[in-house]
KEDO-574625 format. One line per 2 residues: number of its first residue (from 0); their letters; for each residue x, y, z of C-alpha. Coordinates in steps of 0.1 Angstrom, whole numbers, padded with zeros to 4 digits. Example, Ala and Ser with C-alpha at 12.3 -4.5 7.8 and 13.67 -1.06 7.14 Angstrom:
REM KEDO-574625
0> as> 0123:-0045:0078 ~ 0137:-0011:0071
END
This chain:
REM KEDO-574625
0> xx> 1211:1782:1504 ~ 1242:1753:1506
2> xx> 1274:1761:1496 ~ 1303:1740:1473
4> xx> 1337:1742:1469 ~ 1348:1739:1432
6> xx> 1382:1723:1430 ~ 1407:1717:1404
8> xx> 1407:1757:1395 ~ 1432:1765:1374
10> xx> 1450:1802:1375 ~ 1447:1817:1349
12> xx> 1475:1834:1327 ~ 1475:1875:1323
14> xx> 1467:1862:1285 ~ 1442:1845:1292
16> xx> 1424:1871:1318 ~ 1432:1900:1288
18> xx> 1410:1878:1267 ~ 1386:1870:1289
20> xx> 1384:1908:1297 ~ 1376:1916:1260
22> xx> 1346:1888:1259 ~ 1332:1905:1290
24> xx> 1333:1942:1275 ~ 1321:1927:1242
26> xx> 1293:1914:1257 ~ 1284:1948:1276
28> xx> 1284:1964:1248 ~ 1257:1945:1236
30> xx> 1234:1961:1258 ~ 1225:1962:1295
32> xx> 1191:1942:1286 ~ 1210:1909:1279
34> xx> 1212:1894:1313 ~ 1205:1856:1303
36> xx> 1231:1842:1278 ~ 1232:1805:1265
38> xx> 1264:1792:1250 ~ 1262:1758:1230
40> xx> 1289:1748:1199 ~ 1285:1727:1170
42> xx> 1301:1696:1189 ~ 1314:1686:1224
44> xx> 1349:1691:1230 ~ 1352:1729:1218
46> xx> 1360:1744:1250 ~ 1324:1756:1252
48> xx> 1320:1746:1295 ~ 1357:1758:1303
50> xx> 1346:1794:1286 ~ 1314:1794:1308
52> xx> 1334:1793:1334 ~ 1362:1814:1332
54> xx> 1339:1839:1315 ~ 1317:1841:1346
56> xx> 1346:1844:1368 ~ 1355:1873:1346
58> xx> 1323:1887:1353 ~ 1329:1881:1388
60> xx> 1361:1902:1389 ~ 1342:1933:1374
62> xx> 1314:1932:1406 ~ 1290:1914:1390
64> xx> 1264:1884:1411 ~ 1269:1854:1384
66> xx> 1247:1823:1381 ~ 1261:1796:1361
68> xx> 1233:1768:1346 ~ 1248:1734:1339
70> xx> 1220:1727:1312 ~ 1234:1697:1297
72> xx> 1216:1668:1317 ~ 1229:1647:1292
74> xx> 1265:1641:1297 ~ 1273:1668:1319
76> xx> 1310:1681:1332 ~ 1312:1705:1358
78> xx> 1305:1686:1386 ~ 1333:1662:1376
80> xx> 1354:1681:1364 ~ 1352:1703:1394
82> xx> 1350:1677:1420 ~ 1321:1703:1432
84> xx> 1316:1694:1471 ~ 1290:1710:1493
86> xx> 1305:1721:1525 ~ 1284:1705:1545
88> xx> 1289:1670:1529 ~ 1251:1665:1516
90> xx> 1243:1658:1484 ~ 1248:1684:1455
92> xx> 1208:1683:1435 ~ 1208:1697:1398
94> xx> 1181:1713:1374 ~ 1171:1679:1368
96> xx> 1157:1677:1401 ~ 1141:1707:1401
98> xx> 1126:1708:1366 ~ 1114:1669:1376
100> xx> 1094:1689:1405 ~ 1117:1671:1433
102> xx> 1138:1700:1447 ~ 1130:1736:1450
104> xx> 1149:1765:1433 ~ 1169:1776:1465
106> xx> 1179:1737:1473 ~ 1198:1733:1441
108> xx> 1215:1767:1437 ~ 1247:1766:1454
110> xx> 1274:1796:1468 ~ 1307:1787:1456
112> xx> 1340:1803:1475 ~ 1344:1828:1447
114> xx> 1319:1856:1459 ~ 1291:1861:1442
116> xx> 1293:1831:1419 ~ 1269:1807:1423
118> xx> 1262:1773:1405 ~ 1231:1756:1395
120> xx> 1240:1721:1383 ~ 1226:1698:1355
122> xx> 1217:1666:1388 ~ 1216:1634:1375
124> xx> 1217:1625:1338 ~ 1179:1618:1322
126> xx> 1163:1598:1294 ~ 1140:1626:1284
128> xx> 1159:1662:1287 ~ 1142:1680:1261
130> xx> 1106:1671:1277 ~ 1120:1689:1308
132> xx> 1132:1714:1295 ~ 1098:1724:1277
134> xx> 1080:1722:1307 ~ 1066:1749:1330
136> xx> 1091:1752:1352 ~ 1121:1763:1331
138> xx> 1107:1792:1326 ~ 1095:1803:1360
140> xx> 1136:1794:1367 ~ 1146:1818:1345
142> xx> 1121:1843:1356 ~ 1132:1839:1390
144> xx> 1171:1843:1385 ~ 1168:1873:1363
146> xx> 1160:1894:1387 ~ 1186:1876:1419
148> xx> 1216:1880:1392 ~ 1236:1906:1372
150> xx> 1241:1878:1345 ~ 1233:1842:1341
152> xx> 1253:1822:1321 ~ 1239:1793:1306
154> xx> 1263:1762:1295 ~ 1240:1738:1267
156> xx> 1245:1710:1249 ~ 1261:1711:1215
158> xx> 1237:1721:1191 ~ 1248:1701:1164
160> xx> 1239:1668:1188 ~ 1212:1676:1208
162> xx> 1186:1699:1202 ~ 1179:1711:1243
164> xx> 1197:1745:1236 ~ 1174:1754:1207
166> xx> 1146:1752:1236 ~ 1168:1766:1261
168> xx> 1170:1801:1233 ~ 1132:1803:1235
170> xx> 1140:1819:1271 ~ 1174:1841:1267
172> xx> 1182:1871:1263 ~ 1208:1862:1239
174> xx> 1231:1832:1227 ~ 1267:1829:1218
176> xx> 1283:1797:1197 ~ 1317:1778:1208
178> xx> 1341:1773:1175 ~ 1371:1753:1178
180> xx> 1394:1765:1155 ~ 1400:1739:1124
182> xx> 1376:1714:1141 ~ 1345:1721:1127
184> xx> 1331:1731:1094 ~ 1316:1766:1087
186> xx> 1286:1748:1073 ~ 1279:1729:1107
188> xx> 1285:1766:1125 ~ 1260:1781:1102
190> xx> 1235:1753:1105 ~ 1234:1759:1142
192> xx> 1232:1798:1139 ~ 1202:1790:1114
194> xx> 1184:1767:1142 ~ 1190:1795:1169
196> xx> 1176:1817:1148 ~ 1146:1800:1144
198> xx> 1140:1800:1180 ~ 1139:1839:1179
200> xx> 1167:1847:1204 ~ 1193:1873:1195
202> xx> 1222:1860:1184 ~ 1252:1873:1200
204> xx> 1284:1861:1180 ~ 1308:1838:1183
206> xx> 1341:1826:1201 ~ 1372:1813:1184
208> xx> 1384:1794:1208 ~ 1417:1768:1207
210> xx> 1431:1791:1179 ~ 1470:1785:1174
212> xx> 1486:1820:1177 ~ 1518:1812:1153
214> xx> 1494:1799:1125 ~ 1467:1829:1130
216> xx> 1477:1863:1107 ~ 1453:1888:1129
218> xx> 1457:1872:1167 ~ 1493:1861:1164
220> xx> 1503:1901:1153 ~ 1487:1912:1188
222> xx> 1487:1883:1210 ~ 1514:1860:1196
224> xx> 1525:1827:1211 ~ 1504:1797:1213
226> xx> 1473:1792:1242 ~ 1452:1767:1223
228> xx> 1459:1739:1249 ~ 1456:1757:1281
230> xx> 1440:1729:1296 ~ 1449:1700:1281
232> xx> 1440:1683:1248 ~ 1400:1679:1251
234> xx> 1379:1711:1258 ~ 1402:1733:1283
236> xx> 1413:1764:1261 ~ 1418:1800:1262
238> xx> 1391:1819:1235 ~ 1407:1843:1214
240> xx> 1380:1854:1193 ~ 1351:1869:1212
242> xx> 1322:1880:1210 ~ 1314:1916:1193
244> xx> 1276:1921:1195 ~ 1261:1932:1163
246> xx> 1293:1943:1147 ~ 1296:1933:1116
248> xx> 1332:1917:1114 ~ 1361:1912:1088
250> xx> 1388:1882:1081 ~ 1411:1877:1055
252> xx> 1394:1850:1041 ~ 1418:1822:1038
254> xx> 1425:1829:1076 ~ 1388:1819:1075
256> xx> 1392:1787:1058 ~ 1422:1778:1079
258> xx> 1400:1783:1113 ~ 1371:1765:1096
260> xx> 1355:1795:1118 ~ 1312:1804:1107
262> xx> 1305:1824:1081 ~ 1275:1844:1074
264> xx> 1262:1880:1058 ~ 1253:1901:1086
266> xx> 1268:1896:1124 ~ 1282:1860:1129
268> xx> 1318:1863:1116 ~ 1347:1853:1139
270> xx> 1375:1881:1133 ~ 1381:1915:1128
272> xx> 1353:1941:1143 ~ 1345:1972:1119
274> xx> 1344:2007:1138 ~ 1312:2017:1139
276> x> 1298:2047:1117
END
Protein backbone atom coordinates (compact mmCIF):
# COMPACT_ATOMS: atom_id res chain seq x y z
CA UNK A 1 0.00 0.00 0.00
CA UNK A 2 1.42 3.83 -1.06
CA UNK A 3 1.27 6.48 1.11
CA UNK A 4 0.13 10.55 0.59
CA UNK A 5 0.64 13.36 2.38
CA UNK A 6 -2.60 15.58 2.63
CA UNK A 7 -1.59 19.28 2.82
CA UNK A 8 -3.34 22.35 3.48
CA UNK A 9 -4.70 20.85 7.00
CA UNK A 10 -6.16 23.25 8.94
CA UNK A 11 -6.04 23.12 13.00
CA UNK A 12 -8.85 23.02 14.20
CA UNK A 13 -10.40 25.22 17.04
CA UNK A 14 -11.35 23.55 20.66
CA UNK A 15 -15.08 24.59 19.21
CA UNK A 16 -14.84 23.04 16.48
CA UNK A 17 -13.19 19.61 17.90
CA UNK A 18 -16.25 19.86 20.85
CA UNK A 19 -18.58 19.59 17.89
CA UNK A 20 -16.99 17.25 16.09
CA UNK A 21 -16.75 15.16 19.29
CA UNK A 22 -20.62 15.28 19.65
CA UNK A 23 -21.14 14.06 15.83
CA UNK A 24 -18.80 11.17 16.68
CA UNK A 25 -20.74 10.03 19.97
CA UNK A 26 -23.96 10.73 18.06
CA UNK A 27 -23.16 8.50 15.61
CA UNK A 28 -22.05 5.56 18.20
CA UNK A 29 -24.96 5.72 19.60
CA UNK A 30 -26.50 4.74 16.65
CA UNK A 31 -25.25 1.37 17.01
CA UNK A 32 -22.03 -0.49 16.63
CA UNK A 33 -23.56 -2.24 13.28
CA UNK A 34 -23.27 1.04 11.30
CA UNK A 35 -19.68 0.84 10.02
CA UNK A 36 -20.35 2.27 6.38
CA UNK A 37 -21.80 5.84 6.30
CA UNK A 38 -22.57 7.97 3.13
CA UNK A 39 -22.89 11.73 3.45
CA UNK A 40 -24.39 13.68 0.44
CA UNK A 41 -26.49 17.39 0.76
CA UNK A 42 -29.04 18.88 -1.27
CA UNK A 43 -26.40 20.97 -3.26
CA UNK A 44 -22.57 21.47 -3.47
CA UNK A 45 -21.08 24.02 -1.46
CA UNK A 46 -22.70 22.91 2.09
CA UNK A 47 -19.62 21.89 3.74
CA UNK A 48 -20.56 18.26 3.11
CA UNK A 49 -16.49 17.15 1.99
CA UNK A 50 -14.85 19.40 4.79
CA UNK A 51 -17.32 17.43 7.45
CA UNK A 52 -16.07 14.03 5.98
CA UNK A 53 -13.03 14.94 6.82
CA UNK A 54 -12.75 16.51 9.97
CA UNK A 55 -15.33 13.90 11.07
CA UNK A 56 -13.03 11.06 10.28
CA UNK A 57 -10.14 12.67 11.86
CA UNK A 58 -12.39 12.81 14.89
CA UNK A 59 -12.77 9.29 14.62
CA UNK A 60 -9.19 9.00 14.35
CA UNK A 61 -8.58 10.68 17.67
CA UNK A 62 -10.91 8.14 19.50
CA UNK A 63 -8.61 4.92 18.18
CA UNK A 64 -10.59 4.18 15.41
CA UNK A 65 -8.84 2.74 11.52
CA UNK A 66 -10.83 5.28 9.10
CA UNK A 67 -11.35 4.94 5.36
CA UNK A 68 -12.43 7.92 3.68
CA UNK A 69 -14.28 7.23 -0.17
CA UNK A 70 -14.05 10.19 -2.44
CA UNK A 71 -17.30 9.07 -4.33
CA UNK A 72 -17.89 12.05 -6.36
CA UNK A 73 -16.10 11.14 -9.75
CA UNK A 74 -17.83 13.95 -11.04
CA UNK A 75 -16.30 17.14 -9.88
CA UNK A 76 -14.31 15.91 -7.08
CA UNK A 77 -12.29 18.06 -4.16
CA UNK A 78 -10.11 16.32 -2.00
CA UNK A 79 -7.34 15.68 -4.01
CA UNK A 80 -7.20 19.51 -4.86
CA UNK A 81 -8.05 20.77 -2.11
CA UNK A 82 -5.55 18.73 -0.35
CA UNK A 83 -2.79 18.93 -2.72
CA UNK A 84 -2.74 14.94 -1.80
CA UNK A 85 0.93 13.73 -2.86
CA UNK A 86 2.13 10.18 -2.66
CA UNK A 87 5.36 9.96 -0.96
CA UNK A 88 6.94 8.28 -3.42
CA UNK A 89 6.04 10.71 -6.23
CA UNK A 90 3.84 8.14 -8.45
CA UNK A 91 0.71 8.75 -9.44
CA UNK A 92 -2.34 9.00 -6.87
CA UNK A 93 -5.25 6.27 -8.82
CA UNK A 94 -8.95 6.73 -7.65
CA UNK A 95 -12.27 4.50 -7.44
CA UNK A 96 -12.59 5.36 -10.87
CA UNK A 97 -9.79 3.23 -11.82
CA UNK A 98 -10.72 0.56 -9.83
CA UNK A 99 -14.47 0.31 -10.50
CA UNK A 100 -13.26 0.74 -14.42
CA UNK A 101 -11.31 -2.69 -13.59
CA UNK A 102 -7.77 -0.80 -14.16
CA UNK A 103 -6.28 -0.80 -10.60
CA UNK A 104 -6.73 -3.13 -7.77
CA UNK A 105 -8.16 -2.33 -4.37
CA UNK A 106 -4.74 -2.08 -2.50
CA UNK A 107 -3.20 0.20 -5.42
CA UNK A 108 -5.72 2.94 -4.90
CA UNK A 109 -6.05 3.02 -1.06
CA UNK A 110 -3.58 5.21 0.26
CA UNK A 111 -1.94 5.72 4.16
CA UNK A 112 -2.01 9.24 4.95
CA UNK A 113 0.40 10.73 7.92
CA UNK A 114 -2.47 10.82 10.27
CA UNK A 115 -2.38 7.05 11.62
CA UNK A 116 -4.84 5.01 10.75
CA UNK A 117 -6.53 7.26 8.19
CA UNK A 118 -6.53 6.23 5.01
CA UNK A 119 -7.91 7.59 1.66
CA UNK A 120 -9.53 6.12 -1.36
CA UNK A 121 -9.94 8.80 -3.96
CA UNK A 122 -12.57 9.52 -6.69
CA UNK A 123 -9.33 9.16 -9.90
CA UNK A 124 -10.08 10.96 -12.79
CA UNK A 125 -13.44 12.52 -13.52
CA UNK A 126 -15.90 10.09 -15.91
CA UNK A 127 -18.77 10.56 -18.39
CA UNK A 128 -20.71 7.64 -16.96
CA UNK A 129 -20.43 7.53 -12.97
CA UNK A 130 -23.60 6.11 -12.16
CA UNK A 131 -22.94 3.05 -14.62
CA UNK A 132 -19.88 2.44 -12.41
CA UNK A 133 -21.13 2.74 -9.56
CA UNK A 134 -23.91 -0.03 -10.27
CA UNK A 135 -21.43 -2.36 -11.33
CA UNK A 136 -20.06 -5.48 -9.60
CA UNK A 137 -17.28 -4.23 -8.20
CA UNK A 138 -18.69 -1.50 -5.85
CA UNK A 139 -19.93 -3.84 -3.92
CA UNK A 140 -17.11 -6.32 -3.50
CA UNK A 141 -15.24 -2.70 -2.34
CA UNK A 142 -17.43 -2.24 0.18
CA UNK A 143 -17.36 -5.89 1.25
CA UNK A 144 -13.82 -5.79 1.43
CA UNK A 145 -13.27 -2.48 3.59
CA UNK A 146 -15.85 -3.42 6.10
CA UNK A 147 -14.08 -5.77 7.53
CA UNK A 148 -10.11 -3.73 7.19
CA UNK A 149 -11.89 -0.56 8.95
CA UNK A 150 -13.60 0.54 12.22
CA UNK A 151 -15.63 3.00 9.98
CA UNK A 152 -15.77 4.08 6.39
CA UNK A 153 -16.84 7.30 5.59
CA UNK A 154 -18.30 7.83 2.34
CA UNK A 155 -18.26 11.61 0.76
CA UNK A 156 -21.18 11.56 -2.43
CA UNK A 157 -22.34 13.83 -4.62
CA UNK A 158 -25.16 16.12 -3.85
CA UNK A 159 -28.23 14.39 -4.04
CA UNK A 160 -30.25 17.01 -5.31
CA UNK A 161 -27.75 17.05 -8.58
CA UNK A 162 -26.73 13.81 -9.23
CA UNK A 163 -28.34 10.78 -8.42
CA UNK A 164 -24.79 8.40 -7.71
CA UNK A 165 -25.41 8.64 -3.77
CA UNK A 166 -28.94 7.20 -4.05
CA UNK A 167 -26.92 4.00 -5.62
CA UNK A 168 -24.06 4.43 -3.33
CA UNK A 169 -27.17 3.92 -0.16
CA UNK A 170 -28.07 0.55 -1.69
CA UNK A 171 -24.58 -0.55 0.04
CA UNK A 172 -24.40 1.43 3.59
CA UNK A 173 -24.99 0.85 6.57
CA UNK A 174 -26.46 4.17 7.08
CA UNK A 175 -26.50 7.86 5.46
CA UNK A 176 -26.43 11.24 6.93
CA UNK A 177 -27.54 14.70 4.86
CA UNK A 178 -25.23 18.07 4.79
CA UNK A 179 -27.67 21.29 5.38
CA UNK A 180 -26.28 24.67 5.09
CA UNK A 181 -28.04 26.74 7.20
CA UNK A 182 -30.48 29.36 5.26
CA UNK A 183 -29.16 27.88 1.90
CA UNK A 184 -31.44 25.42 1.03
CA UNK A 185 -35.07 24.83 1.34
CA UNK A 186 -36.69 22.26 3.68
CA UNK A 187 -38.56 20.96 0.70
CA UNK A 188 -35.23 20.16 -1.28
CA UNK A 189 -33.90 18.45 2.26
CA UNK A 190 -36.97 16.41 2.40
CA UNK A 191 -36.94 15.46 -1.25
CA UNK A 192 -33.51 13.95 -0.74
CA UNK A 193 -34.48 12.11 2.54
CA UNK A 194 -37.50 10.70 0.43
CA UNK A 195 -35.05 9.39 -2.40
CA UNK A 196 -32.70 7.80 0.33
CA UNK A 197 -35.34 6.26 1.58
CA UNK A 198 -36.31 4.68 -1.29
CA UNK A 199 -33.07 3.07 -1.55
CA UNK A 200 -33.73 1.26 1.83
CA UNK A 201 -30.62 2.51 3.80
CA UNK A 202 -31.18 3.73 7.32
CA UNK A 203 -31.22 7.16 7.54
CA UNK A 204 -29.11 8.58 10.10
CA UNK A 205 -29.98 12.40 10.54
CA UNK A 206 -28.73 15.42 9.63
CA UNK A 207 -25.94 18.19 10.08
CA UNK A 208 -26.56 21.86 10.38
CA UNK A 209 -23.72 23.02 9.28
CA UNK A 210 -22.54 26.93 8.55
CA UNK A 211 -25.09 27.94 11.28
CA UNK A 212 -24.42 31.66 12.56
CA UNK A 213 -24.23 31.34 16.43
CA UNK A 214 -25.52 35.09 17.16
CA UNK A 215 -28.64 34.55 14.93
CA UNK A 216 -29.33 30.81 16.32
CA UNK A 217 -31.76 30.80 19.77
CA UNK A 218 -30.68 27.02 20.89
CA UNK A 219 -26.74 26.83 19.64
CA UNK A 220 -25.83 30.53 20.32
CA UNK A 221 -27.19 29.88 24.28
CA UNK A 222 -24.41 26.99 24.59
CA UNK A 223 -21.89 27.62 21.99
CA UNK A 224 -22.19 31.37 21.19
CA UNK A 225 -20.05 33.28 18.77
CA UNK A 226 -19.99 32.77 15.16
CA UNK A 227 -18.03 29.53 13.31
CA UNK A 228 -19.99 29.46 10.14
CA UNK A 229 -16.99 30.50 7.98
CA UNK A 230 -14.26 28.54 9.34
CA UNK A 231 -12.86 27.91 6.12
CA UNK A 232 -13.71 30.43 4.01
CA UNK A 233 -16.82 31.45 2.04
CA UNK A 234 -17.52 28.18 -0.11
CA UNK A 235 -17.93 24.77 1.66
CA UNK A 236 -15.26 24.93 4.72
CA UNK A 237 -17.46 25.14 7.99
CA UNK A 238 -17.66 23.90 11.34
CA UNK A 239 -21.28 21.65 11.79
CA UNK A 240 -23.14 22.57 14.74
CA UNK A 241 -26.03 20.41 14.42
CA UNK A 242 -25.21 16.77 14.35
CA UNK A 243 -26.36 13.82 13.98
CA UNK A 244 -28.72 12.13 16.75
CA UNK A 245 -29.64 8.62 15.46
CA UNK A 246 -33.22 7.85 15.74
CA UNK A 247 -33.99 10.50 18.17
CA UNK A 248 -36.73 12.15 17.54
CA UNK A 249 -35.71 15.96 17.76
CA UNK A 250 -37.42 19.42 18.68
CA UNK A 251 -36.94 23.25 17.32
CA UNK A 252 -38.69 26.14 17.97
CA UNK A 253 -40.09 26.42 14.76
CA UNK A 254 -39.32 29.75 13.42
CA UNK A 255 -35.65 28.92 14.39
CA UNK A 256 -36.61 26.31 11.74
CA UNK A 257 -37.69 28.55 9.10
CA UNK A 258 -34.70 30.80 9.73
CA UNK A 259 -32.10 27.74 9.10
CA UNK A 260 -34.26 26.56 6.19
CA UNK A 261 -33.08 23.20 8.05
CA UNK A 262 -35.38 19.55 6.84
CA UNK A 263 -38.38 18.85 8.30
CA UNK A 264 -40.11 15.63 8.67
CA UNK A 265 -42.46 13.42 11.21
CA UNK A 266 -40.38 10.89 12.70
CA UNK A 267 -36.26 11.18 12.91
CA UNK A 268 -34.93 13.85 10.40
CA UNK A 269 -35.17 17.13 12.28
CA UNK A 270 -32.04 19.32 12.79
CA UNK A 271 -32.25 20.59 16.59
CA UNK A 272 -33.03 19.77 19.92
CA UNK A 273 -32.77 15.75 20.88
CA UNK A 274 -35.71 14.52 23.23
CA UNK A 275 -34.40 12.21 26.21
CA UNK A 276 -35.26 9.05 25.62
CA UNK A 277 -38.14 7.21 27.70
Amino acid sequence: MHAVKLNEIRQQSNMMREALRELRTNIRFCGDDIKTILFTSVMPNEGKSTVVMNLARSLVDAGNMVLVIDSDMRKSVLVGRHKARRTDGGEVYGLSHFLSGQMDLEEVVYQTQFPQLYMLFAGPAVVNPTELLENKYFPRLIHAVRSRFDYVLIDCAPLGAAIDAAVIAKECDGAAIVISQGEVSSKACLNVKKQLEASGVRILGAVLNKVDMKKSKYYGKYYGGYYGKYYGKEENTTPKADIRGEVKMQMDLEEIRKASSALAEDNFVAGRPERRK
